[in-house]
Biopython code that builds the backbone (N, CA, C, O; Angstrom):
import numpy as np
from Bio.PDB.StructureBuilder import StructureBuilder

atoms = [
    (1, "UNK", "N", (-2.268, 4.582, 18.591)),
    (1, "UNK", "CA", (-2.408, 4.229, 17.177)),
    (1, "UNK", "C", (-3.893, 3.997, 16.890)),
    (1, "UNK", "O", (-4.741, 3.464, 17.605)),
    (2, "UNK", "N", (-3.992, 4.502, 15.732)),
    (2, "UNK", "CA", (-5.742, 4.443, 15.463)),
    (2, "UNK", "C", (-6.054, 2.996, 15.212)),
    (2, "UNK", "O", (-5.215, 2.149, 14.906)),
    (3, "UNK", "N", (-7.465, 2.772, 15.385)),
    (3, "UNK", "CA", (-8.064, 1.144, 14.834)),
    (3, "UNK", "C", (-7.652, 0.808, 13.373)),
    (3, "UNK", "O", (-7.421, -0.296, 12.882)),
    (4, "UNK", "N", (-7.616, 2.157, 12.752)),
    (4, "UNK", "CA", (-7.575, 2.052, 11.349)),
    (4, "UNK", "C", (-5.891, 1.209, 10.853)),
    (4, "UNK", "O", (-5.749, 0.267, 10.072)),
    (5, "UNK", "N", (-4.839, 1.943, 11.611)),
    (5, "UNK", "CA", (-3.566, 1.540, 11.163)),
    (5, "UNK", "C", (-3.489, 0.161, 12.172)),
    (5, "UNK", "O", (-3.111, -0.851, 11.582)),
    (6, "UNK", "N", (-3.750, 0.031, 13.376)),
    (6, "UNK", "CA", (-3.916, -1.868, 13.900)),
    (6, "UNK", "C", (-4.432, -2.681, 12.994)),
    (6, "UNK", "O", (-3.916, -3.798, 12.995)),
    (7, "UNK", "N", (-5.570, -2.445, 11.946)),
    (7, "UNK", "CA", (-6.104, -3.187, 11.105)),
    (7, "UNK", "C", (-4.999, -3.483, 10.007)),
    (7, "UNK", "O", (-4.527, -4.551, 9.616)),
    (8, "UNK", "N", (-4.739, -2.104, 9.630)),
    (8, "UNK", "CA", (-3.724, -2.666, 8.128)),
    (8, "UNK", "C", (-2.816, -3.481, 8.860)),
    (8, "UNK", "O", (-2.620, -4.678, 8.653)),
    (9, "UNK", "N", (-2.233, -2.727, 9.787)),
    (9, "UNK", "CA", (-0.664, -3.836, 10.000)),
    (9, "UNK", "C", (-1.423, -5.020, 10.613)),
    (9, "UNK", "O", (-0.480, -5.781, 10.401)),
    (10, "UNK", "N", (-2.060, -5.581, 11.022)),
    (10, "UNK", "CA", (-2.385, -6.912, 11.344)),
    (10, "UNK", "C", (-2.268, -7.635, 10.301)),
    (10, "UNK", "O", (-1.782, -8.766, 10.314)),
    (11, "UNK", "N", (-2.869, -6.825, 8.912)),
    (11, "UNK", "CA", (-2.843, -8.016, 7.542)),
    (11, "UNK", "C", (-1.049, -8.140, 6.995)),
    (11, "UNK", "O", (-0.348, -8.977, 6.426)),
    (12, "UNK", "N", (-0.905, -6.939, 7.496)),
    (12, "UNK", "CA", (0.824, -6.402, 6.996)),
    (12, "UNK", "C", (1.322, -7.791, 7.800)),
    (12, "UNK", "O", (1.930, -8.694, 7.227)),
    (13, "UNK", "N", (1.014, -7.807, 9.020)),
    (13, "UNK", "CA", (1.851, -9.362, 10.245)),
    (13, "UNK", "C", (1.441, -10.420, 9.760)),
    (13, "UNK", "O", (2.203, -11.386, 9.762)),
    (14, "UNK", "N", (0.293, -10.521, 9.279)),
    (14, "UNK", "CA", (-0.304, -12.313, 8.976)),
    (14, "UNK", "C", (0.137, -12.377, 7.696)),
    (14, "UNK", "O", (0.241, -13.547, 7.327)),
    (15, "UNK", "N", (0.554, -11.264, 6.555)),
    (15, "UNK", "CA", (1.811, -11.620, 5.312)),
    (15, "UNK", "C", (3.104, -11.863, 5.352)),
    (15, "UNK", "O", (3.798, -12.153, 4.377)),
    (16, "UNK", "N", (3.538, -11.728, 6.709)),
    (16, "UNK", "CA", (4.772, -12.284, 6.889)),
    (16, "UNK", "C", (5.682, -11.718, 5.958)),
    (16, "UNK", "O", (6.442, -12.399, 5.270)),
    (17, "UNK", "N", (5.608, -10.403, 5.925)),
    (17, "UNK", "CA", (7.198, -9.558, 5.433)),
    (17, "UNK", "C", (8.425, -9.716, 6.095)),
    (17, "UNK", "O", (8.515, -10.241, 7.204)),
    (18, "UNK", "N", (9.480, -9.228, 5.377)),
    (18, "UNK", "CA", (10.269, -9.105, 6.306)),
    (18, "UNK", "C", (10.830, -8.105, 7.240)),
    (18, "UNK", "O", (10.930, -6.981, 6.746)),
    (19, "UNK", "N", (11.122, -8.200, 8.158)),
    (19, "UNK", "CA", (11.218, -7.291, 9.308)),
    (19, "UNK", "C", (11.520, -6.190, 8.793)),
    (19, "UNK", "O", (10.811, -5.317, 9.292)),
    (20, "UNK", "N", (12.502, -5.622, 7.737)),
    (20, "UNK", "CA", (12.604, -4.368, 7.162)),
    (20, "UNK", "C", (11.500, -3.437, 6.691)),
    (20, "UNK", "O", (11.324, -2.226, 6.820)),
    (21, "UNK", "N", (10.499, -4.857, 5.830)),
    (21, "UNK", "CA", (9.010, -4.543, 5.348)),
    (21, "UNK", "C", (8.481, -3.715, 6.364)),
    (21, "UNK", "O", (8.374, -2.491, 6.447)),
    (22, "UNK", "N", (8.126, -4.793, 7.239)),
    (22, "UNK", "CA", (7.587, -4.394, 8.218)),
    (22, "UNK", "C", (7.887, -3.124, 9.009)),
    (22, "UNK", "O", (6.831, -2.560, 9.298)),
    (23, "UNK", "N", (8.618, -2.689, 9.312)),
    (23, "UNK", "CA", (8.962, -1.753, 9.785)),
    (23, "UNK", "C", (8.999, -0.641, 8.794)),
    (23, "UNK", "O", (9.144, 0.454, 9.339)),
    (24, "UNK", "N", (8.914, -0.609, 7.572)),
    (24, "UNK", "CA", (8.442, 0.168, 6.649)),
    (24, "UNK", "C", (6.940, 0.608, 6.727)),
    (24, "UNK", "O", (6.634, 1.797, 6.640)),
    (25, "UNK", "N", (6.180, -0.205, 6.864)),
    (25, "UNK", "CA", (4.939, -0.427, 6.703)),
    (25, "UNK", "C", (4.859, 0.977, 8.011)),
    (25, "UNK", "O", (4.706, 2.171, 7.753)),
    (26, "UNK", "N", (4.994, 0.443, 9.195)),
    (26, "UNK", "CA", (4.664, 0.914, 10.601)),
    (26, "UNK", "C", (5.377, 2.601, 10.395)),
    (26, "UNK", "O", (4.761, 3.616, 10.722)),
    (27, "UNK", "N", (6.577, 2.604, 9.878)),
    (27, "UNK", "CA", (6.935, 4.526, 9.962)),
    (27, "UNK", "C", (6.068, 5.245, 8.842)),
    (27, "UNK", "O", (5.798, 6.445, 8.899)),
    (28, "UNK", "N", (5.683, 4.458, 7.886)),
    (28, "UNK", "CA", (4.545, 5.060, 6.774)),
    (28, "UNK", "C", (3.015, 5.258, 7.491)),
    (28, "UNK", "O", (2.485, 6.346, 7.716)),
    (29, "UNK", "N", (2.509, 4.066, 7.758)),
    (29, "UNK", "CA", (1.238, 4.180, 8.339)),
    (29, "UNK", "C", (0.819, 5.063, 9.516)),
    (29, "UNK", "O", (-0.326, 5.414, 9.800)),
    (30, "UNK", "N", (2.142, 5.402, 10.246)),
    (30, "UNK", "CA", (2.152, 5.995, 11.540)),
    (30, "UNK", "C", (2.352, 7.579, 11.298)),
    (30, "UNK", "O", (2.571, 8.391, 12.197)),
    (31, "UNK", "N", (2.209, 7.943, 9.576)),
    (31, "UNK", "CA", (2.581, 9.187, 9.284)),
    (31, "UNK", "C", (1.416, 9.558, 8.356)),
    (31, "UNK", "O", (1.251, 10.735, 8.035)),
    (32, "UNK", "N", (0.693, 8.692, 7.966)),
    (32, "UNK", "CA", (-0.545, 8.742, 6.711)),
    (32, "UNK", "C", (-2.118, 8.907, 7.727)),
    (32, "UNK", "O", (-2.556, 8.223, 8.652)),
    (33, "UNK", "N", (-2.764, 10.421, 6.871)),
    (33, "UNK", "CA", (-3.546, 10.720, 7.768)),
    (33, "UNK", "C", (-4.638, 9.905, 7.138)),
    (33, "UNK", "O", (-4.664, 9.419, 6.007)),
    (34, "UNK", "N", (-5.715, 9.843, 8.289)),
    (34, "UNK", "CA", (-7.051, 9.002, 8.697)),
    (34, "UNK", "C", (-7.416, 9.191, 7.602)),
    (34, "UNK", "O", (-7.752, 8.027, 7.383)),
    (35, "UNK", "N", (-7.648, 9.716, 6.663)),
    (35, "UNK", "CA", (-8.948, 10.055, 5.449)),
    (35, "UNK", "C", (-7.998, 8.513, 4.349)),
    (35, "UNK", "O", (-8.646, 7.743, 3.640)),
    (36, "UNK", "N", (-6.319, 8.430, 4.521)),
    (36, "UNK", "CA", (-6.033, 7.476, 3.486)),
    (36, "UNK", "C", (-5.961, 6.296, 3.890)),
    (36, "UNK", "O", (-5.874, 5.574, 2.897)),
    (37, "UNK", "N", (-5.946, 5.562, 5.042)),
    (37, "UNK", "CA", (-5.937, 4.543, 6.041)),
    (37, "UNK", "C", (-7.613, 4.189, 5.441)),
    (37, "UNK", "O", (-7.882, 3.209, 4.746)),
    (38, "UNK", "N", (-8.397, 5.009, 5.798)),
    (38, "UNK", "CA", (-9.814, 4.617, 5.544)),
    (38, "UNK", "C", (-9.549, 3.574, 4.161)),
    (38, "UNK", "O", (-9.807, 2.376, 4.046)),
    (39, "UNK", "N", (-8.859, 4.651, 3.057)),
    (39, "UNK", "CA", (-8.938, 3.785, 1.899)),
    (39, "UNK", "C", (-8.347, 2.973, 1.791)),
    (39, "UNK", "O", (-8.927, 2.145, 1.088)),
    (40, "UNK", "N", (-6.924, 2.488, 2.261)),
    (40, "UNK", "CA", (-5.975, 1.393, 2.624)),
    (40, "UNK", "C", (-6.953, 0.390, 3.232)),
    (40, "UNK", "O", (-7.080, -0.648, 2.583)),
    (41, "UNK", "N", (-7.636, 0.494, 4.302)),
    (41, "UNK", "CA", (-7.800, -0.438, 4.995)),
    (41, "UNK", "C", (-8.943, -1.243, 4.257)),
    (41, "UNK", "O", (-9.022, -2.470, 4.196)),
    (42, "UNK", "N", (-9.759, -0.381, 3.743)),
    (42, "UNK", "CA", (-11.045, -1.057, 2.772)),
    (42, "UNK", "C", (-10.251, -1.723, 1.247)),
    (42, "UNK", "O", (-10.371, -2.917, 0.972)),
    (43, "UNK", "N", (-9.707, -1.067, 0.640)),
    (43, "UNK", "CA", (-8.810, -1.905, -0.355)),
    (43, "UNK", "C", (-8.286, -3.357, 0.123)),
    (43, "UNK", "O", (-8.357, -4.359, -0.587)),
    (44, "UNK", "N", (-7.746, -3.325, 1.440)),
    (44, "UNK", "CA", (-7.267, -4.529, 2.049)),
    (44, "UNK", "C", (-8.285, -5.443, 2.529)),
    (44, "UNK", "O", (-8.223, -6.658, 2.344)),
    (45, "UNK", "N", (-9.054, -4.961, 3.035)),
    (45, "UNK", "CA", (-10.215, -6.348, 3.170)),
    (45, "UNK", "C", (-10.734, -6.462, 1.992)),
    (45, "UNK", "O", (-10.682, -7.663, 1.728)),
    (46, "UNK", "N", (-11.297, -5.791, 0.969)),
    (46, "UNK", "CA", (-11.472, -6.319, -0.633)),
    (46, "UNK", "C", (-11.023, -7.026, -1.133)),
    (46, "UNK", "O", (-11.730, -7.658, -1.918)),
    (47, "UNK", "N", (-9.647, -7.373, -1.025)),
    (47, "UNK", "CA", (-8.456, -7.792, -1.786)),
    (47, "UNK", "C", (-7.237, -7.901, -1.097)),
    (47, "UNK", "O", (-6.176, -7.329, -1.346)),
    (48, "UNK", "N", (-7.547, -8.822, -0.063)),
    (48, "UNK", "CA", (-6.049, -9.269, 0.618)),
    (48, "UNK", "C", (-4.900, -9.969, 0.207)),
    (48, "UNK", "O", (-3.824, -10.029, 0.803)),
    (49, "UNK", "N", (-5.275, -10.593, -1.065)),
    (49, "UNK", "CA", (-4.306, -11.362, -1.886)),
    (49, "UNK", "C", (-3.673, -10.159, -2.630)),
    (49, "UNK", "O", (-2.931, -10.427, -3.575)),
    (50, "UNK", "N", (-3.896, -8.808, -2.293)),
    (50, "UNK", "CA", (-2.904, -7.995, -2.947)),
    (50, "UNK", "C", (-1.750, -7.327, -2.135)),
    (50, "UNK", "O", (-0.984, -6.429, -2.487)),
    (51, "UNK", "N", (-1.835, -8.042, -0.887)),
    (51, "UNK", "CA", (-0.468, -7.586, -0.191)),
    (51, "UNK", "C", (0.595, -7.560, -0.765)),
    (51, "UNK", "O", (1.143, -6.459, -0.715)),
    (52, "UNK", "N", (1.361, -8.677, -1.538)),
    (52, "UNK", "CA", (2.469, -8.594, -2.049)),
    (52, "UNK", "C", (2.772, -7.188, -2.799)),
    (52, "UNK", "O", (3.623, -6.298, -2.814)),
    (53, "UNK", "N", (1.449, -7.571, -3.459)),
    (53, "UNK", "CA", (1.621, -6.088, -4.661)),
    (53, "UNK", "C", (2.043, -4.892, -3.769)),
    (53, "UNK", "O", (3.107, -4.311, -3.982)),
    (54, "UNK", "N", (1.287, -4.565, -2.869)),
    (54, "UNK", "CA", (0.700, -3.370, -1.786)),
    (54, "UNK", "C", (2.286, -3.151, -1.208)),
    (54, "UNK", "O", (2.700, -1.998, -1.322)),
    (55, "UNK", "N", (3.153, -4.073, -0.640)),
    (55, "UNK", "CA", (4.431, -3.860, -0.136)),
    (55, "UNK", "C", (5.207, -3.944, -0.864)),
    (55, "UNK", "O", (6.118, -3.184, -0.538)),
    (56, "UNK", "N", (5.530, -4.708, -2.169)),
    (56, "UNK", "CA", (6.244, -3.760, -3.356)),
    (56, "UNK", "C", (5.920, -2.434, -3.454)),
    (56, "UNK", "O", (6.532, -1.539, -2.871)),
    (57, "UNK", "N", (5.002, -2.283, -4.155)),
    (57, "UNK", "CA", (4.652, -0.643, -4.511)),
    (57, "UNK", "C", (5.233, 0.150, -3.292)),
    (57, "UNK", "O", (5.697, 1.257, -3.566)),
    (58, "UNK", "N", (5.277, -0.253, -1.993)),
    (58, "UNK", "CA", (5.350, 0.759, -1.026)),
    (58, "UNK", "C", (7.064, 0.723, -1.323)),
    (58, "UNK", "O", (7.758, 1.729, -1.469)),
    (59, "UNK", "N", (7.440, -0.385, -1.360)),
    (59, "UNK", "CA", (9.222, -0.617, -1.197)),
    (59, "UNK", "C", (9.486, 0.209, -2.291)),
    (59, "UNK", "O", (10.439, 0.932, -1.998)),
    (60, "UNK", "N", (9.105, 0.415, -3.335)),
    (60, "UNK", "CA", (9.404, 0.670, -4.785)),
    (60, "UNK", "C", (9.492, 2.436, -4.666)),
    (60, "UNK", "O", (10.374, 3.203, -5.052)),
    (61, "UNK", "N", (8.324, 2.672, -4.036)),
    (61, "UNK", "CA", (8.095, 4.353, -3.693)),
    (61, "UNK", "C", (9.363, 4.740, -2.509)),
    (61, "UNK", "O", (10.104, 5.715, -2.633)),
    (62, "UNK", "N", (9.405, 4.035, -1.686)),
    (62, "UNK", "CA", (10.214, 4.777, -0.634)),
    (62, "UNK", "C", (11.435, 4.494, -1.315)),
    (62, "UNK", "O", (12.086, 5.527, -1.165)),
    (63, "UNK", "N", (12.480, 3.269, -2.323)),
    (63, "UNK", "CA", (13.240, 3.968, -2.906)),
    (63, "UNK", "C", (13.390, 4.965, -3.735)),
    (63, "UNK", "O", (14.532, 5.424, -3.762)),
    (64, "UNK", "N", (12.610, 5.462, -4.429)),
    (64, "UNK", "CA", (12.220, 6.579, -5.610)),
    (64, "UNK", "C", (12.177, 8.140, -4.750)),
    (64, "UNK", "O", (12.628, 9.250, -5.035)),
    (65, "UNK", "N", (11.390, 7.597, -3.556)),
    (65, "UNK", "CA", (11.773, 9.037, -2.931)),
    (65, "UNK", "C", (13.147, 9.572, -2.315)),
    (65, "UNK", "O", (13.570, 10.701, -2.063)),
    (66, "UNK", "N", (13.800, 7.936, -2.147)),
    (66, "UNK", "CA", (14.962, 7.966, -1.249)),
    (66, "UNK", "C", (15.807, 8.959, -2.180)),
    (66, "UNK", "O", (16.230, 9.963, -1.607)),
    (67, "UNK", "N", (16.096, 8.820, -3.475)),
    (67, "UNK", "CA", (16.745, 9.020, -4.714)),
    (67, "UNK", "C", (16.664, 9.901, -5.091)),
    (67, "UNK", "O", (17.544, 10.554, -5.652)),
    (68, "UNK", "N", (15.002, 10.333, -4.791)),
    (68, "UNK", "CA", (14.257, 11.844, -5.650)),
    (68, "UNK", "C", (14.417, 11.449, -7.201)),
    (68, "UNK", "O", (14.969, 12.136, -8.061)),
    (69, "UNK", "N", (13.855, 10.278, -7.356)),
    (69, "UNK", "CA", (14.006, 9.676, -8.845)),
    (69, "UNK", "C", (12.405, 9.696, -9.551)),
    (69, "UNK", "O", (11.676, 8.713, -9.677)),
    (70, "UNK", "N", (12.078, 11.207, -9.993)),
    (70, "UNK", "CA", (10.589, 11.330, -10.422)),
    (70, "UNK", "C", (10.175, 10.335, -11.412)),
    (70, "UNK", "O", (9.089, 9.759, -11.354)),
    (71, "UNK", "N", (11.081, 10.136, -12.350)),
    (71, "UNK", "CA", (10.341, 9.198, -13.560)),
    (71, "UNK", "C", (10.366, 8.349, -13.138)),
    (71, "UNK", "O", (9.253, 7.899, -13.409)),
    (72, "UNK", "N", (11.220, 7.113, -12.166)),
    (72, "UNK", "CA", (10.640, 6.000, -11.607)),
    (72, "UNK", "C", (9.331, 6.420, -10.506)),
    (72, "UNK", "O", (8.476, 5.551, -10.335)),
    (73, "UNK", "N", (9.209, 7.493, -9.907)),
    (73, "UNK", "CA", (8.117, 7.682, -9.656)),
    (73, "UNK", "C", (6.862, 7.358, -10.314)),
    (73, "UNK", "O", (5.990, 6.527, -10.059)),
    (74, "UNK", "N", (7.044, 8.528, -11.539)),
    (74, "UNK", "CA", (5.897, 8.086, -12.462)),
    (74, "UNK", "C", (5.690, 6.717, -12.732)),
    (74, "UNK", "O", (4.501, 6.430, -12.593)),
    (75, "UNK", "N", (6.248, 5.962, -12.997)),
    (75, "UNK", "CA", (6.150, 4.548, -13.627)),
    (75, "UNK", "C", (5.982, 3.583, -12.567)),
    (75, "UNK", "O", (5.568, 2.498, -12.976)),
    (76, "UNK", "N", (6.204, 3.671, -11.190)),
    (76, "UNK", "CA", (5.174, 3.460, -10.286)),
    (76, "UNK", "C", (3.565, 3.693, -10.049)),
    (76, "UNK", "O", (2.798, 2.782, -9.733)),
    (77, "UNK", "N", (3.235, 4.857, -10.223)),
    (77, "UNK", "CA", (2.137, 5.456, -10.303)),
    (77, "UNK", "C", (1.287, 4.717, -11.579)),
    (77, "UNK", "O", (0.100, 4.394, -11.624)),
    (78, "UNK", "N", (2.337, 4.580, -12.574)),
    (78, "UNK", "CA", (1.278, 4.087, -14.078)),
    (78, "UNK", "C", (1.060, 2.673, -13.487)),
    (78, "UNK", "O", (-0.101, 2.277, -13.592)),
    (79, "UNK", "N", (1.819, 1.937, -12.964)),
    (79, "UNK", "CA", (1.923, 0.426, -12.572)),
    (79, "UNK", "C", (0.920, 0.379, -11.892)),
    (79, "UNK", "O", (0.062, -0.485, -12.071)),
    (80, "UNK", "N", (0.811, 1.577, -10.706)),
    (80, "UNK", "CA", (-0.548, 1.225, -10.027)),
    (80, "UNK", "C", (-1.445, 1.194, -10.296)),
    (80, "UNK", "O", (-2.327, 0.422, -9.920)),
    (81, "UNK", "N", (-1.508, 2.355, -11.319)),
    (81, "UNK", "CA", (-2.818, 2.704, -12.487)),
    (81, "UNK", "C", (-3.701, 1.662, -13.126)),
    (81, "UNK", "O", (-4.917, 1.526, -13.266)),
    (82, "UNK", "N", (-2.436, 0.857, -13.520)),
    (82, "UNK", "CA", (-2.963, -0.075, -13.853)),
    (82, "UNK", "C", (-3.570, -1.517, -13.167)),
    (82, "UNK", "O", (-4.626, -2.063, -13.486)),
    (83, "UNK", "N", (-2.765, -1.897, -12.309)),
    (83, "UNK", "CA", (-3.582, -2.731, -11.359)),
    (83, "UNK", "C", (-4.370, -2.510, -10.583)),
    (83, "UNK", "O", (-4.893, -3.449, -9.984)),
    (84, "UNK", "N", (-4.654, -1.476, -10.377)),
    (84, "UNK", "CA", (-6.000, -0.824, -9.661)),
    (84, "UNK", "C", (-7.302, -0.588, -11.268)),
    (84, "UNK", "O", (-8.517, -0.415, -11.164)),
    (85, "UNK", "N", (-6.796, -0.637, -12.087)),
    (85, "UNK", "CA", (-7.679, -0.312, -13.088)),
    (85, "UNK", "C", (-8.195, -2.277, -13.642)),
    (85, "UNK", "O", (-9.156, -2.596, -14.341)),
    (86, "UNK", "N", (-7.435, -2.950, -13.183)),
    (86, "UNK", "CA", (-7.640, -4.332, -13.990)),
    (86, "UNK", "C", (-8.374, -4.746, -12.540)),
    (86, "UNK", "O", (-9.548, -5.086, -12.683)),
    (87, "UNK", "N", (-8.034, -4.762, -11.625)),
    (87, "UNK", "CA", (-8.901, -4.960, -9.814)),
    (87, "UNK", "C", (-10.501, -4.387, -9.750)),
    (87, "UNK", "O", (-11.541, -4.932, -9.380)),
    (88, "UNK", "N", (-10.285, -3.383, -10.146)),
    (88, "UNK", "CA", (-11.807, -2.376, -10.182)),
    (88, "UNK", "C", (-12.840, -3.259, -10.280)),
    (88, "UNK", "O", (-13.522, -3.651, -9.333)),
    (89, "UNK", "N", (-12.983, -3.642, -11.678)),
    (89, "UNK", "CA", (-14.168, -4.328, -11.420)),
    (89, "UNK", "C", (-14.690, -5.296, -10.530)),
    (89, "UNK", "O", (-15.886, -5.352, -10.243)),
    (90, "UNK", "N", (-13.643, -6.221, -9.992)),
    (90, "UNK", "CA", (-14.027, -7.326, -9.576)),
    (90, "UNK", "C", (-14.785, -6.706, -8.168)),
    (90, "UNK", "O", (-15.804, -7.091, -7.594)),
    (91, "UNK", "N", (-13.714, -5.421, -7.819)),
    (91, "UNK", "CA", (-13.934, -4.809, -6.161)),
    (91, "UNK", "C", (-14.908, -3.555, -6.112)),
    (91, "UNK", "O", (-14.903, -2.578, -5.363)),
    (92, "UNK", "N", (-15.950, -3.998, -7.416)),
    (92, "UNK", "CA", (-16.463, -2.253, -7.702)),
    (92, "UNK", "C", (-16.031, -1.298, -7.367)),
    (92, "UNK", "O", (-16.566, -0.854, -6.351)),
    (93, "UNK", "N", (-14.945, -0.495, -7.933)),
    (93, "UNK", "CA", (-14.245, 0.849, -7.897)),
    (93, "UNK", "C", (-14.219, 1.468, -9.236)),
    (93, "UNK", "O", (-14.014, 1.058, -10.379)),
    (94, "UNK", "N", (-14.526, 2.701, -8.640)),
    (94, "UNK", "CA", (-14.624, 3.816, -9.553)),
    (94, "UNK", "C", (-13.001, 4.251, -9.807)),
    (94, "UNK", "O", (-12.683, 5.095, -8.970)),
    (95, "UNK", "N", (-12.229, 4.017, -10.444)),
    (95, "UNK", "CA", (-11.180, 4.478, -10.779)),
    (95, "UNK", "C", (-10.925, 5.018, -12.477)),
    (95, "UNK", "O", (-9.842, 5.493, -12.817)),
]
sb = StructureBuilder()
sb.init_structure("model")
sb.init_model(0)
sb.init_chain("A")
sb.init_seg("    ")
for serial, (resi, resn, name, xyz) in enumerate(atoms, 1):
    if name == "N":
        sb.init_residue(resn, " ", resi, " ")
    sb.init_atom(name, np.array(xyz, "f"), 0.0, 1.0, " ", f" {name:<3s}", serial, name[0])
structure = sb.get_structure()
């Protein structure tokens, strides 16, 4: 496992999900290539008080895919849109 995915899930373990979480977290991360981990992992030390958010959104997506339910897709995506757009400044991001 790369340094990159030990880092996220370490913050993923010290949030204390629950074991389902968790194990969500680990078959996603263990499938997401190096170039998006880079950005995961820097988002997460920026802004570690956004775990909660970070493992909703993930729970929220893997049911939507479970379903193949595109418009809750989309409206995930706008949700993120937006809290990544109200975060930006504080974490200087270009979004």
């Amino acid at each position: 496992m790369s340094a990159l995915r030990d880092k996220i899930l370490s913050k993923v373990y010290q949030a204390s999900f629950s074991a389902a979480d968790v194990s969500l977290w680990e078959r996603v991360l263990a499938k997401t290539p190096d170039e998006l981990l880079e950005d995961i992992a820097h988002f997460v030390e920026l802004s570690p008080e956004s775990m909660s958010y970070l493992n909703e959104n993930l729970k929220k997506k893997a049911e939507a895919l479970e379903k193949g339910d595109t418009k809750l897709l989309d409206e995930i995506f706008e949700d993120q849109k937006k809290f990544l757009q109200k975060l930006a400044p504080n974490l200087n991001l270009n979004i």
